[in-house]
N, C-alpha and C positions, 0 to 999 in steps of 0.2 A: 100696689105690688104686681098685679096683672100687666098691669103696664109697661114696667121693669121684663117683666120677663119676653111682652109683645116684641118690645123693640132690639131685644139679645136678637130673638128669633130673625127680627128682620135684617140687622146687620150681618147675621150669619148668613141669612140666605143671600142676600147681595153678593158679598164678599164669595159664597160657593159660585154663585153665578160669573161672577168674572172669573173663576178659576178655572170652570169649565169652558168660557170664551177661550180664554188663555192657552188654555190644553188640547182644544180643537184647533188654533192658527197653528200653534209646533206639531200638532198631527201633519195635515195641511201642507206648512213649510217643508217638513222631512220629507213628504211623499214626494215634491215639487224637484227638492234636489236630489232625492234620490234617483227619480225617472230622467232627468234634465241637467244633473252633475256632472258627468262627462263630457257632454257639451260645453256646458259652461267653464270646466276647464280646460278642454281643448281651446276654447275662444282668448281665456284671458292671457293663456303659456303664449299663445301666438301673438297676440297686444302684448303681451313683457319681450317679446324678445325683436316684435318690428323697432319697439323705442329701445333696446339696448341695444341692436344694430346701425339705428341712427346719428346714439350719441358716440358709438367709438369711429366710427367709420369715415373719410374723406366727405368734406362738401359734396355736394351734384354738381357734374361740370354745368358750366353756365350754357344754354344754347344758344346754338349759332344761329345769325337770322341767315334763311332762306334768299333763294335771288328767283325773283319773279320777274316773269317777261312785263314789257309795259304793255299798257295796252292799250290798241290802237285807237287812236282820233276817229271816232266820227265822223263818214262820208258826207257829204252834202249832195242831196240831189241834183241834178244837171239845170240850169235857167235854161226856161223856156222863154223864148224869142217872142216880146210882146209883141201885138199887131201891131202893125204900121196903122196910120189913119190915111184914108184915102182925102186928096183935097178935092172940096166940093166945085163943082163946075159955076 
């Protein structure tokens, strides 16, 4: 019979113990968005309204390619005039 009533005990306290986890993350969470809410709404109003500017709005014109000069070839240095060979006497 002690036993019966051992194991009530410990289900209870388990079960309190997770309720108190429980109770401390939504403490936790509320302080989070309370300090951090405004932000976070200001963030997401401005994400819903870049994507519902996107989808009523005209394409992006396509851009135009650029005109670049070419560029120049590569000088070659000047040949220098091998030596002659002198003929032997």
């Amino acid at each position: 019979m002690q036993q019966r009533q051992r194991r009530r005990r410990q289900r209870g306290q388990g079960v309190s113990e997770y309720a108190l986890i429980l109770g401390l993350i939504a403490v936790v969470a509320i302080g989070i968005l309370t300090f951090a809410g405004g932000t976070i709404a200001a963030s997401l109003t401005d994400t819903g309204r870049a994507i519902a500017s996107g989808l009523t709005s005209d394409p992006p014109p396509t851009p135009q390619p650029t005109k670049t000069k070419p560029t120049p070839k590569p000088t070659k240095p000047p040949k220098t005039p091998k030596p002659t060979k002198k003929p032997k006497p």
